[in-house]
Backbone and ligand atoms as CSV (ligand in chain L), in Angstrom:
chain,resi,resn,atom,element,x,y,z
A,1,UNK,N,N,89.199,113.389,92.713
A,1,UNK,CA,C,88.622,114.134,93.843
A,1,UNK,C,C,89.712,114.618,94.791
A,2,UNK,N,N,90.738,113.704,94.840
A,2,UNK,CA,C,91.599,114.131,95.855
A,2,UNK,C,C,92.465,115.494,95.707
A,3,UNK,N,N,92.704,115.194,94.063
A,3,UNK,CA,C,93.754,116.074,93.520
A,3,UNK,C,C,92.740,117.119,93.609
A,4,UNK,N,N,92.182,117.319,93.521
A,4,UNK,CA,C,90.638,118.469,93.232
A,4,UNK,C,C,90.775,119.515,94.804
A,5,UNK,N,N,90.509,118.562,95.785
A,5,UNK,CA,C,90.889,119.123,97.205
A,5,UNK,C,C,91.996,119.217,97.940
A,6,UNK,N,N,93.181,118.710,97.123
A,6,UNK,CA,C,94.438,119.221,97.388
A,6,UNK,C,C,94.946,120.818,96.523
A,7,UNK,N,N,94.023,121.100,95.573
A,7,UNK,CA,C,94.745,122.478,94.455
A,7,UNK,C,C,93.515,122.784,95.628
A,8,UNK,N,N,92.376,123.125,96.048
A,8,UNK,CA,C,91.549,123.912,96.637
A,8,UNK,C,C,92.413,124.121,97.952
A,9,UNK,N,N,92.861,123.340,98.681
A,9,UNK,CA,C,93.809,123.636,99.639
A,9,UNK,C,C,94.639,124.273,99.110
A,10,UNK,N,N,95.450,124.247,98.398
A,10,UNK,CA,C,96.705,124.924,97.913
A,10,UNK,C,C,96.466,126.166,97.718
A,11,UNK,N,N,95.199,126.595,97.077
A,11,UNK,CA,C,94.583,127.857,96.708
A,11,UNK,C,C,94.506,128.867,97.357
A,12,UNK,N,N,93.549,127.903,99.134
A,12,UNK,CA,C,93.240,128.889,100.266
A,12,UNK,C,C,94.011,129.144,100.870
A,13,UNK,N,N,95.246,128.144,100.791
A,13,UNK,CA,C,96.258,128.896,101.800
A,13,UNK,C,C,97.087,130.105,100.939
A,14,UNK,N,N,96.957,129.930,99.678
A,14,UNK,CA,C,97.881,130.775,98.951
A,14,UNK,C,C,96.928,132.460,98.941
A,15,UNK,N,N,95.758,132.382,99.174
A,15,UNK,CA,C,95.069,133.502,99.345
A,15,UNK,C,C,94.832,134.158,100.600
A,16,UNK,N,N,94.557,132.743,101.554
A,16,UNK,CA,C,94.650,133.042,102.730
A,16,UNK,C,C,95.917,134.375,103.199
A,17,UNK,N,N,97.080,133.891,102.780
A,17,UNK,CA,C,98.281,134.360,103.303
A,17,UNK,C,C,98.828,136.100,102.546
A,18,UNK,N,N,97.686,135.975,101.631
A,18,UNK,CA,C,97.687,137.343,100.481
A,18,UNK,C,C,96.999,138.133,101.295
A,19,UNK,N,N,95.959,137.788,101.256
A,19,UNK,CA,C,94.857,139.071,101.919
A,19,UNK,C,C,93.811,138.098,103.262
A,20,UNK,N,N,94.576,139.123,104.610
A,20,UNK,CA,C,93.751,138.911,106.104
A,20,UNK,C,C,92.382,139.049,105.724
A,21,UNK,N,N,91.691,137.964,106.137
A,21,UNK,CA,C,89.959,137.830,106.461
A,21,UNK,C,C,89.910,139.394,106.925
A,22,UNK,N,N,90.471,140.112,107.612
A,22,UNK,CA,C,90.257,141.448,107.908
A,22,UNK,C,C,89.703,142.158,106.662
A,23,UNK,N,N,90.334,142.353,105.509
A,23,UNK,CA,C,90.083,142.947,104.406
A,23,UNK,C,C,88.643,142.582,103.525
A,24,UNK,N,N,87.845,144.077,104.062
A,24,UNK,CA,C,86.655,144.534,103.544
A,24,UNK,C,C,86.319,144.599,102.005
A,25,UNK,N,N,86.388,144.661,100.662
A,25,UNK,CA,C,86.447,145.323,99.850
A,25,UNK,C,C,85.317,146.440,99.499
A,26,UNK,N,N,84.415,146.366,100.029
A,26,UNK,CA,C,83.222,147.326,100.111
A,26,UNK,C,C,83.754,148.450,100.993
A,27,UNK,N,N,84.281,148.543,102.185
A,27,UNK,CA,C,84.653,149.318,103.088
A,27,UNK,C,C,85.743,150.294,102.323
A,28,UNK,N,N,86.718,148.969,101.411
A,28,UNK,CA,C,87.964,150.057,101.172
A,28,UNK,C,C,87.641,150.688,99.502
A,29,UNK,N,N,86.412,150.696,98.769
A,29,UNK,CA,C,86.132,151.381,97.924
A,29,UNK,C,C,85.297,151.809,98.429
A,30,UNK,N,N,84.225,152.128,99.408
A,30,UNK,CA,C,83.884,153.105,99.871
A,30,UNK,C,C,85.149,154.158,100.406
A,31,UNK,N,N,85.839,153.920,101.068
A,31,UNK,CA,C,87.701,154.777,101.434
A,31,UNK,C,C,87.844,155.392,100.485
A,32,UNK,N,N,87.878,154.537,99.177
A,32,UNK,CA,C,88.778,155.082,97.890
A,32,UNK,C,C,88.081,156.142,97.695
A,33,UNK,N,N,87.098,156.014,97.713
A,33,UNK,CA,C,86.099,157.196,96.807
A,33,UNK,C,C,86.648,158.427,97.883
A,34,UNK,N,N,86.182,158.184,99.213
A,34,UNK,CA,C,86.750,159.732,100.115
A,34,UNK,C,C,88.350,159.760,99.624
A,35,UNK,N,N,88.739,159.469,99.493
A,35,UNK,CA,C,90.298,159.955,99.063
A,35,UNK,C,C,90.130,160.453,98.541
A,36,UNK,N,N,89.612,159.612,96.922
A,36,UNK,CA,C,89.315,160.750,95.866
A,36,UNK,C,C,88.903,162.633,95.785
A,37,UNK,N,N,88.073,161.751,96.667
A,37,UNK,CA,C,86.859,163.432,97.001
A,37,UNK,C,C,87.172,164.264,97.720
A,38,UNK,N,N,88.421,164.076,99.504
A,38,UNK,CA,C,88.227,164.697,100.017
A,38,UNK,C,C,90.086,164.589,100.337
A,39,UNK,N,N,90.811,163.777,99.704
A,39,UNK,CA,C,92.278,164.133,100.186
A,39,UNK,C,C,92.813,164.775,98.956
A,40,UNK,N,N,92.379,164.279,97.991
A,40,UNK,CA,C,93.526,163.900,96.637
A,40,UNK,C,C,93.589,165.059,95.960
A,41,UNK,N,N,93.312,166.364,96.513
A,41,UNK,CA,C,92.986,167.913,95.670
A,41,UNK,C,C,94.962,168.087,96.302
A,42,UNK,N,N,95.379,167.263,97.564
A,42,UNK,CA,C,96.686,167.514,97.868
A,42,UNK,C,C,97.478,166.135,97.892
A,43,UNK,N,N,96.816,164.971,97.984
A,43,UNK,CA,C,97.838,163.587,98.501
A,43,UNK,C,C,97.355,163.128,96.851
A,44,UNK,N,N,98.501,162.617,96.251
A,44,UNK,CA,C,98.601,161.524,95.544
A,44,UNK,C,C,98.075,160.646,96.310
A,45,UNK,N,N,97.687,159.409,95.254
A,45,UNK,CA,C,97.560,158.012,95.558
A,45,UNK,C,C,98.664,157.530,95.707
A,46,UNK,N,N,98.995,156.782,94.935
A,46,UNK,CA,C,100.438,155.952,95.117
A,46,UNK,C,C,101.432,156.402,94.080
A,47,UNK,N,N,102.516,155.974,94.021
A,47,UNK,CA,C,103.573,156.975,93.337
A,47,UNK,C,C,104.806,156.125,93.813
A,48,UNK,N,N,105.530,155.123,92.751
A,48,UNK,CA,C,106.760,154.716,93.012
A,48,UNK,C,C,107.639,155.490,93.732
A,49,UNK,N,N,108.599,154.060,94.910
A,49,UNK,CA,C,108.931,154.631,96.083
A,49,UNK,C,C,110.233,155.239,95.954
A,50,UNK,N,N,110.830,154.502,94.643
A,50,UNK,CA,C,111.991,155.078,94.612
A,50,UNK,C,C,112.375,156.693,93.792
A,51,UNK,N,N,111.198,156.937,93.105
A,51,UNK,CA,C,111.304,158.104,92.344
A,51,UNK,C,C,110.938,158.819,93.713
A,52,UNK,N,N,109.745,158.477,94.674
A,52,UNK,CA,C,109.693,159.056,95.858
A,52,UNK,C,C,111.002,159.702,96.893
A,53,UNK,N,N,111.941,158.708,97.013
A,53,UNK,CA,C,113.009,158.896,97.448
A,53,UNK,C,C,113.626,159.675,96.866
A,54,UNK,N,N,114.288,159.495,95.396
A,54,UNK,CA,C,114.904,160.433,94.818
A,54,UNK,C,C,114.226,161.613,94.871
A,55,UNK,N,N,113.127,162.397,94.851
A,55,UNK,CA,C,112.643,163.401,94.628
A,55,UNK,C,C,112.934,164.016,95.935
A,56,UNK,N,N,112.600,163.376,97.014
A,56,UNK,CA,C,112.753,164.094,98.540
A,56,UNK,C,C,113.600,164.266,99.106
A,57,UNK,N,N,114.969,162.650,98.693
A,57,UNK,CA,C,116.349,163.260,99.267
A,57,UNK,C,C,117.461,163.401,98.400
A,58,UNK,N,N,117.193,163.768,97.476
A,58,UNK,CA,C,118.189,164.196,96.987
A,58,UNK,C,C,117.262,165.421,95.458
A,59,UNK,N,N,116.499,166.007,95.560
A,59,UNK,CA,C,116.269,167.038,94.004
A,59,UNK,C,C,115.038,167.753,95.163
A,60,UNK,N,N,114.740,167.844,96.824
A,60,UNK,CA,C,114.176,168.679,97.038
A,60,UNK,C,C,112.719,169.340,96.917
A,61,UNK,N,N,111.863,167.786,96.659
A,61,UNK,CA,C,110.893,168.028,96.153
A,61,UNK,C,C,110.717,168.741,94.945
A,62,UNK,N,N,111.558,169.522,94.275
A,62,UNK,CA,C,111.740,169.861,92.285
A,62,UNK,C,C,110.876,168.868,91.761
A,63,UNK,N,N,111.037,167.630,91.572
A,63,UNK,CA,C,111.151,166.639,90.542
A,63,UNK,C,C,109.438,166.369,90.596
A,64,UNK,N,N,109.130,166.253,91.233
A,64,UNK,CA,C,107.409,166.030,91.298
A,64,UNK,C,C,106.665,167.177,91.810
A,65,UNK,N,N,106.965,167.829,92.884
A,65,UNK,CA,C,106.257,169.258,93.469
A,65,UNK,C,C,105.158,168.840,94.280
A,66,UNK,N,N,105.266,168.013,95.005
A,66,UNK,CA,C,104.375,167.372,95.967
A,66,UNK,C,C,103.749,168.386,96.598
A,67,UNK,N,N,102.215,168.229,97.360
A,67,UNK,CA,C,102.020,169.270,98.147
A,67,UNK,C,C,101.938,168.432,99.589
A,68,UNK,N,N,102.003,167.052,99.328
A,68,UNK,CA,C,101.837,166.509,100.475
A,68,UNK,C,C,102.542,165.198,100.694
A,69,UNK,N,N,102.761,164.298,101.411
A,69,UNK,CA,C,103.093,162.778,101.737
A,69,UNK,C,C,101.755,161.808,100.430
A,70,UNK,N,N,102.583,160.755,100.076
A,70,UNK,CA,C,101.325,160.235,99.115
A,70,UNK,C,C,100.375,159.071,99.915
A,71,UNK,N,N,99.465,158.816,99.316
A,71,UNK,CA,C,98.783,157.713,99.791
A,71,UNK,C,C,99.357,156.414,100.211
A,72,UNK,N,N,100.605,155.901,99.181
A,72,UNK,CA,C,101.219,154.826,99.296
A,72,UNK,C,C,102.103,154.688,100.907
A,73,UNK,N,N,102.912,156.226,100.438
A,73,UNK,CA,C,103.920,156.552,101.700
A,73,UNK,C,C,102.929,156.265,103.366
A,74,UNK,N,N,101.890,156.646,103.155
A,74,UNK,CA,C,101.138,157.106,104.215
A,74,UNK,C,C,100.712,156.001,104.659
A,75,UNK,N,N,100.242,154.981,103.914
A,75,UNK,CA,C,100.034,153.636,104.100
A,75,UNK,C,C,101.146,153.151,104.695
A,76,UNK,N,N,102.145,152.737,104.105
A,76,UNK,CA,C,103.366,152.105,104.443
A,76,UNK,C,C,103.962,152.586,106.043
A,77,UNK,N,N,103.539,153.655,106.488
A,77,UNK,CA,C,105.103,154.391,107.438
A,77,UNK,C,C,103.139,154.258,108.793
A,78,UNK,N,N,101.844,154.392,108.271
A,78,UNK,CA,C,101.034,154.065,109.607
A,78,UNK,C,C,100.955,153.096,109.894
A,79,UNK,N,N,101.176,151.679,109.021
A,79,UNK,CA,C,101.180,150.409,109.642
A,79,UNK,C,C,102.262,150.117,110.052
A,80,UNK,N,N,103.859,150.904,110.030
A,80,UNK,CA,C,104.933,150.617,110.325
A,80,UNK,C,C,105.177,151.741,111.755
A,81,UNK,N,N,104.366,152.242,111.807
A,81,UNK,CA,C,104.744,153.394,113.193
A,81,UNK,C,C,103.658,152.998,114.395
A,82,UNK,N,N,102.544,152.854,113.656
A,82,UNK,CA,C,101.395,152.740,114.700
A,82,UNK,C,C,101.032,151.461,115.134
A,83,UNK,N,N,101.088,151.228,116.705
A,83,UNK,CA,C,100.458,150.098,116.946
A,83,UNK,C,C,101.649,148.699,116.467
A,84,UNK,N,N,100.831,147.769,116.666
A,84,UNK,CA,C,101.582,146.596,115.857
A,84,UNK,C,C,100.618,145.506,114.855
A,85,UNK,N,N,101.120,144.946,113.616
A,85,UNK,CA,C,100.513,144.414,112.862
A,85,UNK,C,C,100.046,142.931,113.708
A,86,UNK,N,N,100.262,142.535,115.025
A,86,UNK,CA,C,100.404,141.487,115.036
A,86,UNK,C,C,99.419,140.631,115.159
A,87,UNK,N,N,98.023,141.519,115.090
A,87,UNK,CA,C,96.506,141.690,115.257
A,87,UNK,C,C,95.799,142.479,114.248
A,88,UNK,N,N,95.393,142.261,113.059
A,88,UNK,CA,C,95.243,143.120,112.006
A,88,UNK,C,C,93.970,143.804,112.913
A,89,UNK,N,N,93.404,143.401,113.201
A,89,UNK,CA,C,91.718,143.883,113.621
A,89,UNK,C,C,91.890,145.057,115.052
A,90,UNK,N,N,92.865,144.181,115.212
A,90,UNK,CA,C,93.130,145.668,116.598
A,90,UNK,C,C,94.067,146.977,116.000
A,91,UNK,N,N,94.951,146.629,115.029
A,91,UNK,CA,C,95.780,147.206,114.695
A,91,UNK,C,C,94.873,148.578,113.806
A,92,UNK,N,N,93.836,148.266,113.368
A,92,UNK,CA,C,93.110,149.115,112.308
A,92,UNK,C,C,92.421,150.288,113.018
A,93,UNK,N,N,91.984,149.563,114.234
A,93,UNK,CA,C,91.458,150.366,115.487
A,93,UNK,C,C,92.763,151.556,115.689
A,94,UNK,N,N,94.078,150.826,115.811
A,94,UNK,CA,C,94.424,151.827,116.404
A,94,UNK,C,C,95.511,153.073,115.268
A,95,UNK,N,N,95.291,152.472,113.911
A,95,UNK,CA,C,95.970,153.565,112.793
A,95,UNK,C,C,94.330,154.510,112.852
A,96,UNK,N,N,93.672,154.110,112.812
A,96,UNK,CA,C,91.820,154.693,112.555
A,96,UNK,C,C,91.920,156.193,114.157
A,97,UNK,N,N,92.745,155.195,115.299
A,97,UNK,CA,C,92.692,156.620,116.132
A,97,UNK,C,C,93.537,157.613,116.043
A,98,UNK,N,N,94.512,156.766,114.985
A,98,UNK,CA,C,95.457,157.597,115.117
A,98,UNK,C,C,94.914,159.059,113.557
A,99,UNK,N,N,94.615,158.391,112.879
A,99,UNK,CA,C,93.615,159.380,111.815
A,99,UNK,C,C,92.914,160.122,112.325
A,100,UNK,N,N,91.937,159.901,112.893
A,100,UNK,CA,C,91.042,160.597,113.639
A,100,UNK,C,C,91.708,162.364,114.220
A,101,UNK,N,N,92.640,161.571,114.972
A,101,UNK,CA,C,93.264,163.153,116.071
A,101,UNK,C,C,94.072,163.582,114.809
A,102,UNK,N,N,94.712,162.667,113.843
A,102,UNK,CA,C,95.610,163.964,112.923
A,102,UNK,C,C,94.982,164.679,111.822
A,103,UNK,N,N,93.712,164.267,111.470
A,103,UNK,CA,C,93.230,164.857,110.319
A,103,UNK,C,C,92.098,166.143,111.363
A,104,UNK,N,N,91.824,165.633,112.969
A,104,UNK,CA,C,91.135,166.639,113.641
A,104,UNK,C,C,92.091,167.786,113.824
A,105,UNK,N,N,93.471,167.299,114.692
A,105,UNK,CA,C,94.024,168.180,115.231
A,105,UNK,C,C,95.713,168.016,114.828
A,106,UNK,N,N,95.551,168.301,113.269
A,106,UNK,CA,C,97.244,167.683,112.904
A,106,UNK,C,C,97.905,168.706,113.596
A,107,UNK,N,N,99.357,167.878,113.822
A,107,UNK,CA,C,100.871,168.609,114.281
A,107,UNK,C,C,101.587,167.736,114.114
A,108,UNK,N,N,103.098,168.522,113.080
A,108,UNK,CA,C,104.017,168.041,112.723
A,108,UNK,C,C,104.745,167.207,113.842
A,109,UNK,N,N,104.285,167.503,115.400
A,109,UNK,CA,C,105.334,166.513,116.343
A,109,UNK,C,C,104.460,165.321,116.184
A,110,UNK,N,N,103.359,165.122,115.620
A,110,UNK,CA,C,103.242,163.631,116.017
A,110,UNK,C,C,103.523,162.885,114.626
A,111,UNK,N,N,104.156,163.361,113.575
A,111,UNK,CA,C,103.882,162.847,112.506
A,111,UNK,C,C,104.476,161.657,112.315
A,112,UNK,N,N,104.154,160.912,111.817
A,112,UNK,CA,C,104.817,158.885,111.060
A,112,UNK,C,C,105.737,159.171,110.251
A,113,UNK,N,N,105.910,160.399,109.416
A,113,UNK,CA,C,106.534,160.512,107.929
A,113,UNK,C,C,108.273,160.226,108.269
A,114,UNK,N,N,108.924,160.102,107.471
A,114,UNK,CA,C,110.365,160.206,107.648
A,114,UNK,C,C,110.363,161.694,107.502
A,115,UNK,N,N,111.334,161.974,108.801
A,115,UNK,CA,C,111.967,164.153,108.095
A,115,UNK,C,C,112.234,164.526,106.713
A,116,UNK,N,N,113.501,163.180,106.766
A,116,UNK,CA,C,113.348,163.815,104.859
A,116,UNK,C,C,112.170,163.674,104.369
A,117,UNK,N,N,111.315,163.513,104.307
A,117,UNK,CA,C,109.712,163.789,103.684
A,117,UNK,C,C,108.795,164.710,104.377
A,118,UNK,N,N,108.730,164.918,105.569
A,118,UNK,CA,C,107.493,165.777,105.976
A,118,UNK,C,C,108.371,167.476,105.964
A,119,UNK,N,N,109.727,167.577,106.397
A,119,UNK,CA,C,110.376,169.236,106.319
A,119,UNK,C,C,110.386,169.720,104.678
A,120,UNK,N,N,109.429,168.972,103.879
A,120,UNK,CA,C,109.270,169.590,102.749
A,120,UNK,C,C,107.504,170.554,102.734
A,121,UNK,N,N,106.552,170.029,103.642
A,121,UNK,CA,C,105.452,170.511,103.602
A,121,UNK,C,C,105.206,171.548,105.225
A,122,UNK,N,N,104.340,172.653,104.714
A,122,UNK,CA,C,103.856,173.076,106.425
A,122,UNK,C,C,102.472,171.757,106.306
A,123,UNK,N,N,102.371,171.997,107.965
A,123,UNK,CA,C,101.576,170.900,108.844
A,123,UNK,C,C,100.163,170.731,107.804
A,124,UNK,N,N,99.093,169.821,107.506
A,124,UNK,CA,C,98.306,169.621,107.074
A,124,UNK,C,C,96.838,170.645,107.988
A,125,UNK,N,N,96.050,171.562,107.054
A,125,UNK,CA,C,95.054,172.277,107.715
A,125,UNK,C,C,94.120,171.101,108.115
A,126,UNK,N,N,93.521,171.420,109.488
A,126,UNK,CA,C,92.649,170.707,109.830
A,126,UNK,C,C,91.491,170.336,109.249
A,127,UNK,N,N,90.906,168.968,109.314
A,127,UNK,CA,C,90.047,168.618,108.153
A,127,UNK,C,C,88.674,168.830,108.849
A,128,UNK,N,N,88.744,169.130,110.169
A,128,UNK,CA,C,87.850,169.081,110.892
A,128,UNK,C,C,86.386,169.445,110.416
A,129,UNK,N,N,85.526,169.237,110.341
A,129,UNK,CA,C,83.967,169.520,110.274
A,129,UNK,C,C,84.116,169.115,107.960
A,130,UNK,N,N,85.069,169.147,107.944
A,130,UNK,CA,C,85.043,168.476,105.708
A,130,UNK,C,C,84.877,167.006,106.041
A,131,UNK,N,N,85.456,166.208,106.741
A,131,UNK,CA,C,85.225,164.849,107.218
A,131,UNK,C,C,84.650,164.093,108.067
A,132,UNK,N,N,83.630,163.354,107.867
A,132,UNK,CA,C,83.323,162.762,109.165
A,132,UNK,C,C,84.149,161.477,109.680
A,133,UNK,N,N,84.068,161.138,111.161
A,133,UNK,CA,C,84.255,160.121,111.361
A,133,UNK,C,C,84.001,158.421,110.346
A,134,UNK,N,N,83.039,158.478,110.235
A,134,UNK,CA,C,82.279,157.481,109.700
A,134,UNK,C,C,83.117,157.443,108.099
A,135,UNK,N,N,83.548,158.608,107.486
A,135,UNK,CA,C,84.466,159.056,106.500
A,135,UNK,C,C,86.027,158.420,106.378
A,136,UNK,N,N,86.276,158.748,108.029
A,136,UNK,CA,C,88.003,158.201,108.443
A,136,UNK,C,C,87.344,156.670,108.284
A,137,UNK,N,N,86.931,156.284,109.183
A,137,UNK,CA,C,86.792,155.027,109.369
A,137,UNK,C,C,86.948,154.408,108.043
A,138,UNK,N,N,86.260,154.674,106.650
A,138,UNK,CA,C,86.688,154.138,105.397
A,138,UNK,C,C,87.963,154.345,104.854
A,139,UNK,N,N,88.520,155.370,104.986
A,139,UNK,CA,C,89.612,155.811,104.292
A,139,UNK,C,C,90.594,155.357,105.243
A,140,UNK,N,N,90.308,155.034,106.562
A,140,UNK,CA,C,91.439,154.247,107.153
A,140,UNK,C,C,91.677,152.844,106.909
A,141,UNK,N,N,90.202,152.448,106.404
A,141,UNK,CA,C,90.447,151.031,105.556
A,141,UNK,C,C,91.227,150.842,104.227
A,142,UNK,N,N,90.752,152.137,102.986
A,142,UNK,CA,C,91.567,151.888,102.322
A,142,UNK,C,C,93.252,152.573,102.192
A,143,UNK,N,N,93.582,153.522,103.451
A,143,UNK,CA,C,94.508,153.673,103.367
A,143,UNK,C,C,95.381,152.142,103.577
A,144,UNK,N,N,95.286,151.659,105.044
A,144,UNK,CA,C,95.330,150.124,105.396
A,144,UNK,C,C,95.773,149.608,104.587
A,145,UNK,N,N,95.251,149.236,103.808
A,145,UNK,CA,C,95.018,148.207,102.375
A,145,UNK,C,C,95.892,148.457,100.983
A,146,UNK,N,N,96.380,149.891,101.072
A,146,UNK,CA,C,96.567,150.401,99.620
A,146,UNK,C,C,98.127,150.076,99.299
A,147,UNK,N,N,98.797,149.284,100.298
A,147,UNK,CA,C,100.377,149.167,99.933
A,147,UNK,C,C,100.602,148.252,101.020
A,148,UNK,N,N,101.233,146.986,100.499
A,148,UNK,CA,C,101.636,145.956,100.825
A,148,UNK,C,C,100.885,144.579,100.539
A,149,UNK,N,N,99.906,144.791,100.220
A,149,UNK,CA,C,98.872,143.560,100.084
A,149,UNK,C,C,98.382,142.973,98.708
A,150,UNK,N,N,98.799,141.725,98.073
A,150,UNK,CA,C,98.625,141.639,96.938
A,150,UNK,C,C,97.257,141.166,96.651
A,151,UNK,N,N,96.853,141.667,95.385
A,151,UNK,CA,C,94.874,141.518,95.289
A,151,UNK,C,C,94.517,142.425,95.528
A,152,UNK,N,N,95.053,143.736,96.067
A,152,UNK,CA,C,94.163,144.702,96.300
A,152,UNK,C,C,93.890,145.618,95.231
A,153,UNK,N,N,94.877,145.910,94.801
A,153,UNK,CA,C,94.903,147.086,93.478
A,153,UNK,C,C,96.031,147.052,92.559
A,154,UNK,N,N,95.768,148.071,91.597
A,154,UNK,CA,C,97.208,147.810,90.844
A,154,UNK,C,C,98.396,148.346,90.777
A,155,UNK,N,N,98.446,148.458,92.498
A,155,UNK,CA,C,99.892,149.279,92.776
A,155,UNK,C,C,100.686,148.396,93.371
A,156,UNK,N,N,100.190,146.713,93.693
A,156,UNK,CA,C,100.823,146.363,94.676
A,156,UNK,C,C,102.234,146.005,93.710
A,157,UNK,N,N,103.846,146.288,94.802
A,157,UNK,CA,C,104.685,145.385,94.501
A,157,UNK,C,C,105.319,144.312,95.532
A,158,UNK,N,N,106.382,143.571,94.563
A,158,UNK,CA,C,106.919,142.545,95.303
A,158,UNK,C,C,108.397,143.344,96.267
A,159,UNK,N,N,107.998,143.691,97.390
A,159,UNK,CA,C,109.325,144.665,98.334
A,159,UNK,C,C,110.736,143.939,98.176
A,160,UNK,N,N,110.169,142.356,97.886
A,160,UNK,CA,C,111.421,141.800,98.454
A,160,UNK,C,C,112.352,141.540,96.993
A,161,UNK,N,N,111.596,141.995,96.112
A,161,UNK,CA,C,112.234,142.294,94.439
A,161,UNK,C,C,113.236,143.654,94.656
A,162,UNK,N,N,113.172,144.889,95.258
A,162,UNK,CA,C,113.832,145.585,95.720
A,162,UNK,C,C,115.403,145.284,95.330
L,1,HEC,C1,C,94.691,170.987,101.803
L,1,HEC,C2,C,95.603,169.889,101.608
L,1,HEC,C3,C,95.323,168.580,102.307
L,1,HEC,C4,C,94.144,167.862,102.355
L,1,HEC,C5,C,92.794,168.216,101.750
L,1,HEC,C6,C,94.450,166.647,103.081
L,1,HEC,N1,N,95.761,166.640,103.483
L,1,HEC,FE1,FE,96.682,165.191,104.574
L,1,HEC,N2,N,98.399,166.283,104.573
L,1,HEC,C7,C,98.594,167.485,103.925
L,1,HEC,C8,C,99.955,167.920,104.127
L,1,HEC,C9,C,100.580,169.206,103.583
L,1,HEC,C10,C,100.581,166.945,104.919
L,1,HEC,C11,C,102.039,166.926,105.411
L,1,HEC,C12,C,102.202,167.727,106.681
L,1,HEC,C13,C,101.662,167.052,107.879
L,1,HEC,O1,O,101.957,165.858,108.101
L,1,HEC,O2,O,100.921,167.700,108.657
L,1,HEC,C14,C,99.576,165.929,105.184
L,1,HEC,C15,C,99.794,164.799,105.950
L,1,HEC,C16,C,98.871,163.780,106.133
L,1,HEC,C17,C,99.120,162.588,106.901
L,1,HEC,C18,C,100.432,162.230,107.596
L,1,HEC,C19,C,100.492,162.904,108.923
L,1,HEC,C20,C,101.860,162.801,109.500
L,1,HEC,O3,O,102.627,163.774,109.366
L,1,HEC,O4,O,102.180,161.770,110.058
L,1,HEC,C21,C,97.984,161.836,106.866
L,1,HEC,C22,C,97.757,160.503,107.535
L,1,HEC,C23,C,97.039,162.546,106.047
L,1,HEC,N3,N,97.602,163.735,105.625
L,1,HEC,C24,C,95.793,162.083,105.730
L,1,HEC,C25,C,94.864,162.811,104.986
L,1,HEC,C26,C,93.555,162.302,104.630
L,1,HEC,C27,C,93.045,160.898,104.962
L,1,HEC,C28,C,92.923,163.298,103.961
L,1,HEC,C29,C,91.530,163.297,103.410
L,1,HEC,C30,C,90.457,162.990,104.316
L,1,HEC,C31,C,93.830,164.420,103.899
L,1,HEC,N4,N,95.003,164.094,104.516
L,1,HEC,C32,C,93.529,165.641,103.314
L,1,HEC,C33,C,97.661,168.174,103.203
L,1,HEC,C34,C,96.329,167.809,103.028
């Protein structure tokens, strides 16, 4: 019995520390699907970071022909620009406002992207009245979710393998 509730401990903390009680999975495949439907005619999903790199700083966007920043990138650089992680639940609030005004009223001055990545695209057309709120709100979950977190999908990697 003991050993029984010592691996169940061992378990929850080892999951615990994978994926925040924050993380919906209904919310972020409801997300996935609006990506699908309503970004992905221009954003990749995810797309290794280093072929990413090579393609943008050094071959000029050539090597892939991006029309936009990918899902992964986009993930990675809003939880690293916006807000702070140090509160997942507040933090979602505030990448979700930050979606909101750029997919209403994008401009390249407010953008998260690194230069070498965004002076390859003009500004994103406004998504205004193709998306609803209630729309962001999912896709800000599974953007959230789609890079860095293991259990979520089958893109996650280990950064610190790098
Ligand atoms: C018609 C093409 C197109 C569609 C559709 C589109 N995007 Fe974009 N998006 C772009 C381009 C081009 C950029 C890069 C230029 C920019 O940042 O404005 C971009 C940039 C972004 C950025 C980064 C903004 C920044 O510069 O910091 C986010 C976030 C984003 N898109 C989210 C979305 C989401 C979510 C959807 C779907 C609801 C979506 N986009 C649909 C073309 C598109």
């Amino acid at each position: 019995m003991k050993t029984i509730i010592t691996i169940f401990m061992f378990l929850s903390t080892v999951f615990a520390s994978e994926l925040p009680e924050e993380f919906d999975r209904e919310l972020y495949n409801a997300g996935e699907k609006v990506f699908d439907n309503k970004c992905m005619q221009c954003h990749e999903k995810s797309m290794d970071i280093q072929l990413l790199m090579k393609n943008f700083l050094e071959e000029d966007n050539k090597l892939l022909n991006l029309k936009a920043p990918t899902g992964n990138e986009i993930s990675f650089r809003l939880k690293q620009q916006i807000g702070s992680r140090d509160d997942i639940e507040f933090h979602l609030i505030q990448t979700n406002d930050f979606l909101v005004d750029y997919l209403f009223y994008p401009d390249k001055a407010k953008t998260i992207c690194l230069e070498g990545v965004i002076r390859h695209f003009d500004t994103m057309p406004s998504q205004k009245g193709k998306v609803s709120e209630e729309e962001i709100e999912q896709v800000n979950h599974f953007l959230y979710f789609l890079e860095g977190f293991n259990g979520v999908n089958k893109y996650y990697h280990d950064e610190t393998k790098f």
